[in-house]
C-alpha positions in Angstrom: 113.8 77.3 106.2 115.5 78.3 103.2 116.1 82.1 102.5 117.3 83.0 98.8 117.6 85.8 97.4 117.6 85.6 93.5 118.7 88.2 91.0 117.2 87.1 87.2 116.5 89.2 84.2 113.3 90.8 83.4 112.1 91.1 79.6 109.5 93.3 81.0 111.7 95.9 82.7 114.9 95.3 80.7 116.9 94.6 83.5 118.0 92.2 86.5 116.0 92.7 89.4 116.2 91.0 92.8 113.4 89.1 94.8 113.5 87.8 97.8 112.0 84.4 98.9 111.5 82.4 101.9 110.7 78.6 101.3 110.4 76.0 103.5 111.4 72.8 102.1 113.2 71.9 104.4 110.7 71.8 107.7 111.9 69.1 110.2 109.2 66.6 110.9 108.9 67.3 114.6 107.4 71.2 113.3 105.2 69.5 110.5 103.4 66.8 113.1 100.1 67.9 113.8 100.0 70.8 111.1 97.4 70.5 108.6 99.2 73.2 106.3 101.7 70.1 105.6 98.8 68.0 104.6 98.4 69.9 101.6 101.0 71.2 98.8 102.7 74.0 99.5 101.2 77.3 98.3 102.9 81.0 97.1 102.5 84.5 98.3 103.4 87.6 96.4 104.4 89.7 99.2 105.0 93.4 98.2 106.5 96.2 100.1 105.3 99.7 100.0 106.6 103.0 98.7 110.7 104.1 98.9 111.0 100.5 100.3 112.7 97.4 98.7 112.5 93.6 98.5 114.5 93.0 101.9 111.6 95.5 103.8 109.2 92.0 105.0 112.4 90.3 105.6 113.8 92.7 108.2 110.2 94.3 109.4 108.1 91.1 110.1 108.3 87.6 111.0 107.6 86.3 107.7 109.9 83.4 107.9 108.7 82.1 111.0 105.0 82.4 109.2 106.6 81.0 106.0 107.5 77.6 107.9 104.3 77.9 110.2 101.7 77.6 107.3 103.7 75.6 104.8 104.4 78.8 102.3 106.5 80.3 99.8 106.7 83.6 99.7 108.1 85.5 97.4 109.1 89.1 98.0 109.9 91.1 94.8 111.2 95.1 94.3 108.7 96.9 92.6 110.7 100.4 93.4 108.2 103.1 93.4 105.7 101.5 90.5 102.8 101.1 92.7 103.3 97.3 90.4 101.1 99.1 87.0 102.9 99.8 83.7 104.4 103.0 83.7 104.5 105.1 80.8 107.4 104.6 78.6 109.9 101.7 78.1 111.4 99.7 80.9 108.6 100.6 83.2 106.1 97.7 82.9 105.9 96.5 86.1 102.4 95.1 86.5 103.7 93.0 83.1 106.8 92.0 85.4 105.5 91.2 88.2 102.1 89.3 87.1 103.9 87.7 84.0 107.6 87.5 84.1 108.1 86.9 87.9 105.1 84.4 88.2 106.3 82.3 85.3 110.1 82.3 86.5 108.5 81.2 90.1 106.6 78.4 88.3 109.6 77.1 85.8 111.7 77.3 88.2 110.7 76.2 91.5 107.3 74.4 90.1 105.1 76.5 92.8 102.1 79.2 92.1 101.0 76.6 89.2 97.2 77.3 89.8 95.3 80.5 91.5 94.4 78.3 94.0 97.9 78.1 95.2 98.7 81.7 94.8 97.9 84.4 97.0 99.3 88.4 96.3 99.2 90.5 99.1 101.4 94.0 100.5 101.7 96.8 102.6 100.6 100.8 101.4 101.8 101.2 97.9 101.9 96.8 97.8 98.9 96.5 99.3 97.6 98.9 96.5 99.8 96.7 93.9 98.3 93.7 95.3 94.6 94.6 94.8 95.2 96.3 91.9 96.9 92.8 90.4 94.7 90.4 91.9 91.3 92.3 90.3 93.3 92.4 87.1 94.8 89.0 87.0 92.5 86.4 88.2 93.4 83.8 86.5 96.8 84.1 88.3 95.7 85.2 91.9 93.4 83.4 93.6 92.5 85.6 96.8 94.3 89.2 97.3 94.8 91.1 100.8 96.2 95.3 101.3 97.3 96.3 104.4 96.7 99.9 104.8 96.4 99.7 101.3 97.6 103.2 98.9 94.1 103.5 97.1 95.0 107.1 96.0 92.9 107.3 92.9 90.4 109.5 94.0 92.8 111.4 95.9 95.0 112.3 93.2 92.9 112.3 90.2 92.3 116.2 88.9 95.7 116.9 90.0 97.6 119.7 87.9 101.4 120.3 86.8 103.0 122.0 89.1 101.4 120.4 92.0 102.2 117.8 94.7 100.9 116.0 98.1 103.2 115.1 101.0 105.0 111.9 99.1 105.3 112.8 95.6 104.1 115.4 93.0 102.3 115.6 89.9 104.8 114.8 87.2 105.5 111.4 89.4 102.0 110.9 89.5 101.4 111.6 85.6 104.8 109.0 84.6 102.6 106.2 86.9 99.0 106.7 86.5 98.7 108.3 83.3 95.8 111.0 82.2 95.0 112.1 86.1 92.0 113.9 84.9 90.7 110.5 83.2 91.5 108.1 85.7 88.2 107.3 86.8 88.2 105.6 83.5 91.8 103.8 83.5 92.3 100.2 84.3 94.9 101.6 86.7 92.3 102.5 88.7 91.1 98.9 91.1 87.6 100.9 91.5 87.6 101.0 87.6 88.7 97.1 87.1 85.6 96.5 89.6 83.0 98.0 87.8 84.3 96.2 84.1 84.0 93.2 85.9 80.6 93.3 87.5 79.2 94.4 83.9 81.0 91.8 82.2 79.6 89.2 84.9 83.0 88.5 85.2 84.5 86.4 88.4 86.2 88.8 91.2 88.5 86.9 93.9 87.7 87.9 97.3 89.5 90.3 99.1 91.0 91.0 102.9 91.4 94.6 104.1 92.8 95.8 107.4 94.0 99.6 108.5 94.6 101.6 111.6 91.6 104.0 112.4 94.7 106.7 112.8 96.4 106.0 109.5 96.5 108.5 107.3 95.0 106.6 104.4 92.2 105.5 106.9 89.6 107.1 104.6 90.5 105.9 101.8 90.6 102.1 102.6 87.1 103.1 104.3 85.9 104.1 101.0 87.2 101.5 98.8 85.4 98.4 101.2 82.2 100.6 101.0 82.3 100.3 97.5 83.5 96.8 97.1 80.1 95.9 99.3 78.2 97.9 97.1 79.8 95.9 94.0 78.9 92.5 95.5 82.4 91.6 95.9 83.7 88.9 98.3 85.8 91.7 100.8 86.4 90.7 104.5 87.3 94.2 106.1 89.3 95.0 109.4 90.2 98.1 111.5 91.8 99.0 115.0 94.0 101.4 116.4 96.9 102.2 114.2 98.9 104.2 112.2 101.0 103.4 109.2 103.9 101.7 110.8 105.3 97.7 111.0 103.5 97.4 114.6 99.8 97.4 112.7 100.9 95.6 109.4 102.6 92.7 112.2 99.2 92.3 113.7 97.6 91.6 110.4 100.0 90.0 108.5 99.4 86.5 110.2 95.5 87.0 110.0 95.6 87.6 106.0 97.5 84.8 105.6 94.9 82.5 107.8 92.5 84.0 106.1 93.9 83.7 102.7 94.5 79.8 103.0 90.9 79.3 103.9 88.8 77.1 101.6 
């Protein structure tokens, strides 16, 4: 198993940025005899971390190198800092652009992997698991099946909010600098509900989607919601919940059944 981690520069957020990325290229025989995942090309995940964390947080929280050489797949752990992965307002800030555009193509050029949606997966934890969704409904012709893990789907939590105000992570002018118009964001492409919709209407092709929370995490209701409306939309979703809170126990128990499910034809 190779671990690198790769510092490259970013057009999209004017500046070098750091990724980690596990790759096994370098299986011994004995682990690929008898392991279908080796009878196939090897295939990418976008693994993203959640809010306050950093590239290194899947590294040091899971066993996503083990799982890396176990199902024959890249995975490539970026730092989105505290971007929920959308385009911020101002310069410098364009995150979704970085990490959908410049990030995939550098994975592609340089390592010749993620070439097709087929091969690429996005998934992440809170805030990533948000950034994951909210990519893979806006890019599908770059991610080919999406997973959150007690996914950050905050919109309708935080939309109406007003200067001056704030929640238990972060307050309004943070909110305002990522989102945009909080009154209007019902109508915003920031919003994964909103990318939904603007899909179905347009007839347009949504990838599926896996889902897990804990039924004591505090965004429980939330991810509740969002399936509910997914089903109502039509869309592909496979949804699962157990005991939990927001914490690397329940995203450990997940992790390797999004990725089984994800490499699923």
């Amino acid at each position: 198993m190779a671990n690198l981690q790769v510092t490259y520069f970013s057009p999209s957020i004017m500046r070098f940025t750091t990724f980690q990325m596990a790759l096994p290229n370098d299986t011994p025989p004995a682990m690929k005899e008898n392991n279908r995942h080796y009878d196939r090309p090897m295939k990418t995940l976008f693994l993203l971390h959640g809010f306050s964390g950093c590239s290194v947080d899947w590294v040091t929280g899971s066993l996503i190198n083990e799982l890396a050489g176990r199902y024959n797949l890249a995975v490539v752990m970026p730092s989105g800092d505290n971007s929920f992965y959308l385009n911020g307002a101002g310069s410098c800030n364009k995150y979704e652009d970085f990490l959908c555009g410049d990030l995939v193509a550098y994975i592609r050029d340089t390592f010749g992997l993620a070439k097709t949606p087929e091969d690429t997966v996005i998934g992440g934890l809170s805030m990533g698991g948000f950034g994951a969704i909210h990519s893979g409904l806006a890019h599908p012709d770059v991610f080919g099946k999406m997973f959150g893990l007690s996914s950050a789907l905050i919109c309708d939590t935080i939309q109406g909010m007003k200067p001056g105000s704030a929640d238990g992570i972060a307050d309004y002018d943070y909110y305002r600098q990522v989102f945009g118009d909080l009154d209007h964001l019902d109508e915003s492409p920031k919003n994964p509900k909103y990318l939904v919709k603007q899909r179905v209407a347009k007839g347009e092709k949504i990838r599926p989607v896996f889902m897990a929370c804990g039924s004591e995490d505090f965004l429980i209701e939330n991810n509740r919601d969002f399936h509910e409306f997914l089903v109502k939309h039509g869309v592909d979703v496979t949804y699962r919940e157990s005991p939990g809170v927001h914490e690397w126990k329940f995203w450990n128990e997940y992790i390797e059944p999004a990725i089984e499910w994800a490499l699923e034809k």
